[in-house]
LOPA-403038 format. One record per residue (C-alpha): x, y, z. Coordinates in steps of 0.05 Angstrom, whole numbers, plus 5000, padded with zeros to 4 digits. Each point is the difference from the previous one (the first is absolute). Layout:
// residues N
XYZ;...
//
This chain:
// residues 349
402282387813;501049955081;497850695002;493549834973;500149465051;501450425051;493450484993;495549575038;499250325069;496349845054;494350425004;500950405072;507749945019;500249955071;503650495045;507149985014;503049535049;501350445062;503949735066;494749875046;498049615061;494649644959;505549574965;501449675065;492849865009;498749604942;503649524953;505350354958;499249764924;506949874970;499449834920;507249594979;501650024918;504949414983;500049634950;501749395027;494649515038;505949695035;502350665028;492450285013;498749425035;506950105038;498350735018;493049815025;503049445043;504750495031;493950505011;494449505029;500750115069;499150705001;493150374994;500550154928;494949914944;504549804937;498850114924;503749694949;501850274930;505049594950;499750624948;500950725010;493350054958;495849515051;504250485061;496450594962;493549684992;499949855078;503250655024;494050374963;495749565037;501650325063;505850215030;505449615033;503250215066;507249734974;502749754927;505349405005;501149994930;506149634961;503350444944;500749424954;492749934991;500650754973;506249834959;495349454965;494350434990;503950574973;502650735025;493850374977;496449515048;503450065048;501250785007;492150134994;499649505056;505450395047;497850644987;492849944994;497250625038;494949555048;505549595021;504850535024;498449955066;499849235005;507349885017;504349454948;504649495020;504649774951;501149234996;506849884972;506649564990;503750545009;499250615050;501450564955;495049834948;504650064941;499050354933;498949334962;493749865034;497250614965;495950345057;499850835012;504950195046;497950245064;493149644991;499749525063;499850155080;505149485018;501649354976;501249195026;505049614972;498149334983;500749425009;495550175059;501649915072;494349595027;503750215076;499150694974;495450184942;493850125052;503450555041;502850294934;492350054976;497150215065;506350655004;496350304926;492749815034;501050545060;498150604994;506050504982;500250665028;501650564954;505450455002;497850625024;507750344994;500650795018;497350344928;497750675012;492950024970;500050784993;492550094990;496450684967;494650255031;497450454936;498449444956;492650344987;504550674977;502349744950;498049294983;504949824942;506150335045;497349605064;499549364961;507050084984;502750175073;496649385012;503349584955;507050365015;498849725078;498249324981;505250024946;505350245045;503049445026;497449404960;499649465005;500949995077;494850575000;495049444982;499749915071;500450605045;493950145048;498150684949;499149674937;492749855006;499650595025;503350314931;495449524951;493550235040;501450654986;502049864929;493249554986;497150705024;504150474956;497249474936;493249995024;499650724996;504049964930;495249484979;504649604965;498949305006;506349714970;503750355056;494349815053;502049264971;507050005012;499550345070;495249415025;505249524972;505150265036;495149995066;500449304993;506149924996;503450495047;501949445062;501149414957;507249905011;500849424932;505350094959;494850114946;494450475040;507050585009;501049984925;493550034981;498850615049;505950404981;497649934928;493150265015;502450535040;503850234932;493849844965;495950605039;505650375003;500749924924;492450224993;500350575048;504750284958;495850014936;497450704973;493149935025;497450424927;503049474953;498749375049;493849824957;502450084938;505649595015;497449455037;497149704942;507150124960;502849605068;495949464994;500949904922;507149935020;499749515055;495449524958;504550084943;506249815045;496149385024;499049794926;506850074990;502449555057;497349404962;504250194944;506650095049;497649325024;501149694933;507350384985;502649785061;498349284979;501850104932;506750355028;499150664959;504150345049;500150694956;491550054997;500149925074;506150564995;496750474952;493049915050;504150185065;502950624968;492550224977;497149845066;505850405035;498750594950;492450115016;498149695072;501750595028;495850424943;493849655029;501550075068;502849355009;506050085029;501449225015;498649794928;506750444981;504049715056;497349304976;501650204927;506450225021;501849295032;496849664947;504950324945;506249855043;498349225009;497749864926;507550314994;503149535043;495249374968;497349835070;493649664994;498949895080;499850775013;495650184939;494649545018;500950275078;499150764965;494149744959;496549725062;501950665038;495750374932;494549575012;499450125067;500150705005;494449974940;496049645034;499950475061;499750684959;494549734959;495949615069;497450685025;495250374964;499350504951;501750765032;494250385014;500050804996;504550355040;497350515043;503050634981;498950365069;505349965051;505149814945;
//
C-alpha cells in the first residue's frame, strides 16, 4: 500500500522554512516533479542563468524521496505526474506536515487546475501555465522565491493575565484569542505571545499530547502556505478539543481514543478497496457510523468527515470520497504523531 510506503521518514525533520535574509545569501534549492525529460530539461533551460541549485523528480514518489532528503526552498511540480501516480500520492505529498511551509507551484495546461487532474483543492500557492514562457518563467520562479510578508491584519488578541488561576479556564481564553479570528489570526503580532503562554498552561498540566500540538503550531504560526493555515487552524481545534476533556476520565479514555483511531486507520484500507470495487453503499453505511461516533470520542472532524462521506457515496462521486479519505488519513496521522497524554495535574484546574 502507498501508505506503507509513505512511513519512511527522515530521521530529524528539519525546521520550517522561515522568510529570512539567509535565502538571499546562498543558493535557493528548487526541486521540479514532471514527468517528462523533454519538459524537465525545458524548465532547467529556462532556470540556468539564475543562482539556483535544481533537483529533478519524474515521480511524485522520487519528489518524496528527495523532499525528505532536505527541504526545498520552492516546489515546481506538474499535476500530471500526481494524476499518474495516483490521488492518495499525491494528497500525502501536498499536505505532508514538513512541507507546509515550503510554498507549491502548480505546473499546469490549464490555470485553474481542473477537477479531472484529481489534486485537493486548495493544495498549491500559485500556479504557471504551461507551455512555459522561456521570456518569463524565471521572474515567475524568482516572485514565489522572495520572501512574503505575512499578514498581520487588525485581530484583537485579547490576552488573560490569570492563566496560573485557573489553568484549564486560562488555556481556554487562550485558545478563544487565537481562535478568534482565524485564520487571519495566524498572523497578528500576539499570537506567539498566546501559544507561549499556552506551552506554559500544558507544562504545568503535564500533558504531553497537548505540549505536542502547541509546539506544532509554534512552528507554524508565520508560515503563510496555503497548507501551514490549515494545518494551524486544525491544531488549534486539536488543543482546544483536549482542553476541553474532563481531566478525571482523560486516562481512562485515552486508551479507548486510541483503539478508535487505529481501528479507523484499518478501516481506510477497506474504504480503499470499495471505492475501487464501486460499493458505493459500504462506503455509505461507513460515513453514517463515522458521523455517529467521532464526536463520542472527541473527534469532532471524524463526524464532519463521516457526514461528507455519506452524502458523496449518495451522489456516486468517487473524486470527493477519495479527497475525504485522504482528509481521514491526515488528521490520523497528526492525532496519533504526538504522544501518549501524561497525568493531568489536578491543581489549578
Amino acid at each position: 500500500m502507498i501508505r506503507d510506503f509513505l512511513t519512511f521518514r527522515r530521521s530529524a525533520a528539519p525546521a520550517g522554512r522561515t522568510a529570512t535574509p539567509a535565502l538571499a545569501a546562498r543558493q535557493p534549492r528548487i526541486l521540479i516533479v514532471d514527468g517528462q525529460p523533454d519538459s524537465l530539461s525545458a524548465i532547467c533551460l529556462a532556470l540556468s542563468g539564475e543562482s539556483y541549485r535544481l533537483e529533478t523528480a519524474d515521480t511524485a514518489r522520487a519528489a518524496l524521496r528527495k523532499v525528505w532528503a532536505g527541504l526545498p526552498d520552492l516546489i515546481l511540480l506538474d499535476s500530471r505526474v500526481l494524476a499518474t501516480d495516483g490521488v492518495r500520492l499525491a494528497s500525502r505529498l501536498l499536505a505532508d506536515d514538513d512541507l507546509a511551509t515550503v510554498p507549491i507551484v502548480a505546473m499546469t495546461e490549464t490555470v485553474t487546475c481542473p477537477q479531472s487532474i484529481r489534486v485537493p483543492r486548495g493544495a498549491y500557492d500559485g500556479h504557471i501555465q504551461k507551455p512555459i514562457d522561456a521570456g518569463t518563467f524565471a521572474a515567475q520562479v524568482c516572485g514565489f522565491l522572495q520572501p512574503q510578508e505575512a499578514a498581520c491584519p487588525a485581530v484583537d488578541l485579547d490576552l488573560p493575565s490569570d492563566v496560573a488561576l485557573n489553568r484549564r479556564i486560562g488555556l481556554a481564553k487562550l485558545l478563544d484569542a487565537i481562535e478568534a479570528g482565524l485564520p487571519d489570526s495566524q498572523f497578528a503580532p500576539g499570537v506567539r505571545t498566546a501559544l507561549g503562554g499556552c506551552a506554559r498552561v500544558a507544562a504545568g498540566l503535564q500533558h504531553d499530547e497537548l505540549a505536542g500540538y502547541l509546539e506544532r503550531a509554534e512552528r507554524l504560526s508565520n508560515a503563510s502556505t496555503v497548507r501551514a493555515r490549515s494545518r494551524f487552524r486544525l491544531i488549534i481545534g486539536l488543543c482546544r478539543e483536549v482542553t476541553e476533556r474532563d481531566p478525571d476520565s482523560a486516562p481512562e479514555m485515552a486508551e479507548l481514543r486510541v483503539a478508535y483511531l487505529d481501528r479507523r486507520r484499518a478501516e481506510l484500507c477497506g474504504l480503499e478497496q470499495a471505492v475501487h470495487d464501486g460499493d458505493f453503499p459500504a462506503i455509505r453505511k461507513a460515513g453514517h457510523n463515522l458521523k455517529g461516533t467521532g464526536t463520542a470520542y472527541g473527534f469532532e472532524e471524524i463526524t464532519e468527515i463521516g457526514r461528507s462521506l455519506e452524502e458523496a457515496a449518495e451522489d456516486g462521486d468517487v473524486f470527493v470520497i477519495e479527497t475525504l479519505l485522504d482528509r481521514m488519513d491526515s488528521y490520523i496521522g497528526l492525532v496519533r504523531a504526538t504522544p501518549a497524554p501524561g497525568p493531568i495535574d489536578a491543581a489549578g484546574i
